[in-house]
N, C-alpha and C positions, 0 to 999 in steps of 0.2 A: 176428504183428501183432495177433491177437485178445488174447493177454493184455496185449502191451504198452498197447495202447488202453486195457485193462480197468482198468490200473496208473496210466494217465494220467489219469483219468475219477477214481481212486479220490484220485489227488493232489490234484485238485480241490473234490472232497469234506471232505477233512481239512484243508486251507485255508481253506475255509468255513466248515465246522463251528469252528476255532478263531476266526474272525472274529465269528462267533454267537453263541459260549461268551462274547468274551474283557469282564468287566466296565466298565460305565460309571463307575463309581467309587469311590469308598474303600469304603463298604458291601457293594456289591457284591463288590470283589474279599475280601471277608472271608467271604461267605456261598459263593464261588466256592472256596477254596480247603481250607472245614473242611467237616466230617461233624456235624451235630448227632444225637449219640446217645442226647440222650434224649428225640426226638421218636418221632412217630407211624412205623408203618413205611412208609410211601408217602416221608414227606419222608427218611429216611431211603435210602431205593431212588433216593430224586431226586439227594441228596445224593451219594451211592456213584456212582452214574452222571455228574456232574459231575466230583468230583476227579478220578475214577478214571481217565477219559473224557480229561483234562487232559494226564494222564501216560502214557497210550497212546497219546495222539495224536504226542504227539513223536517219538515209536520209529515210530509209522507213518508221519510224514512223511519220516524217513530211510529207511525201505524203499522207500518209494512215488518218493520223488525216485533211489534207486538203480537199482530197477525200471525208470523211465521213462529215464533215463539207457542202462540197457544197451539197452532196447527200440528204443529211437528216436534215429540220429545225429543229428537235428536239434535234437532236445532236448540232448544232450551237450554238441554245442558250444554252443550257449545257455549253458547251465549251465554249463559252464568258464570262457566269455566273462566270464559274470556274475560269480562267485570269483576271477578271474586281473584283474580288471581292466579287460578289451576283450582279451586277449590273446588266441590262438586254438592251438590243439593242436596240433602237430606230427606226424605220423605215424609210426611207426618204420621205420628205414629200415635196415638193414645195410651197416654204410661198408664193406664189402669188403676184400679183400688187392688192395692196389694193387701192392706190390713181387714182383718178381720170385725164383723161389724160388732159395733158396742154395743150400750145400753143408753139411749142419749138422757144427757143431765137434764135438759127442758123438752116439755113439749112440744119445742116450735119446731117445723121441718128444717134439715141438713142446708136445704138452699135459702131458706133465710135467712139462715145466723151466717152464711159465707155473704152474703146481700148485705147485712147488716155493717158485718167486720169492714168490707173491702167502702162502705159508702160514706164510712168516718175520714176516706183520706183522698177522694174524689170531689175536685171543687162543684160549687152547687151547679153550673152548668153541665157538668159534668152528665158520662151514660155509662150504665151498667149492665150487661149483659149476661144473666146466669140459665145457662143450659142444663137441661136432664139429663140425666145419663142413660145412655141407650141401652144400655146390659147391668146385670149383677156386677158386673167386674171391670165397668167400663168409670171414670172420672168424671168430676164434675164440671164444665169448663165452664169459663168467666172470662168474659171481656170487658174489659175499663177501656174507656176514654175519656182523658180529663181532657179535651177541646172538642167537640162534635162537629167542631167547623170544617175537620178535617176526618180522611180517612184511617190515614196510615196511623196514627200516632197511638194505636191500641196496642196495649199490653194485652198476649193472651196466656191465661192463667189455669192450671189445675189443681182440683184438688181430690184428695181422698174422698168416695165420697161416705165413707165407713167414720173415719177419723178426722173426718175435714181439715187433712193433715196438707198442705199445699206440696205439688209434685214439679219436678223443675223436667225440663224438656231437652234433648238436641238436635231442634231444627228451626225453621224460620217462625215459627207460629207460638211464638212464648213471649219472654218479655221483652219491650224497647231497647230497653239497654243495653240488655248483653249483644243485640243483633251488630254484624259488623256492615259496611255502607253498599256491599255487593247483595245483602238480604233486604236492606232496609229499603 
């Protein structure tokens, strides 16, 4: 609670300060954005502390708004509300194995033949991620990534894990596509 507060406090600082900073007009934003070098060394240190100040500020507004985001659920949904539109988050939820368990046609285990099925469409650099299922009645989850270069770009997948029947989700944690650019 103490650093989130400290993160929130610090967001509102660098909000300010760029309201502070940001020039009144054409002049201004000309003396705001350059360094005269061959001035004195004060206007100099002023100048350096202005652009510089400009362009740290932005990198700290996205730490400060991530910070306060993980700190504080009220803040989050705020802040999704606000990027999504009025929309509001979904929670995750584990759709479960509803069907009843079979009798399997091979002897190979449930999470191989899902390993198998999903690696025929995953380019070779590709990664495949297949989880256990933590209960009787809990799904089998699966994450694909056809680039590892990257994070985001996993599809995340469930399935049956009775009928290896694939179970579709509604919330952030399913697949790329369907997500809209507020989840994504």
């Amino acid at each position: 609670v103490i650093v989130a507060s400290a993160t929130l406090i610090f967001l509102v600082m660098v909000i300010s300060g760029i309201i502070l900073w940001w020039p009144r007009n054409k002049a201004g934003r000309r003396q705001r954005f350059s360094i005269k070098f061959n001035a004195k060394w004060r206007r100099k240190n002023y100048d350096l502390h202005n652009v510089l100040g400009f362009y740290v500020a932005s990198l700290a507004l996205v730490f400060a708004i991530t910070g306060s985001v993980w700190g504080f659920e009220w803040f989050g949904k705020m802040y999704y509300g606000a990027i999504s539109g009025g929309g509001s988050m979904k929670p995750y939820v584990d759709p479960g194995s509803k069907d009843t368990p079979v009798a399997a046609s091979t002897n190979m285990p449930a999470m191989d033949r899902i390993w198998l099925q999903l690696y025929k469409g995953v380019p070779a650099n590709g990664a495949i991620e297949v989880h256990t299922p933590e209960t009787d009645s809990s799904s089998i989850a699966v994450n694909v990534n056809p680039d590892p270069t990257t994070y985001w770009k996993i599809d995340y997948r469930y399935f049956d894990q009775h009928s290896l029947r694939e179970l579709s989700v509604d919330h952030v944690w399913g697949r790329l596509r369907t997500l809209k650019a507020a989840t994504n």
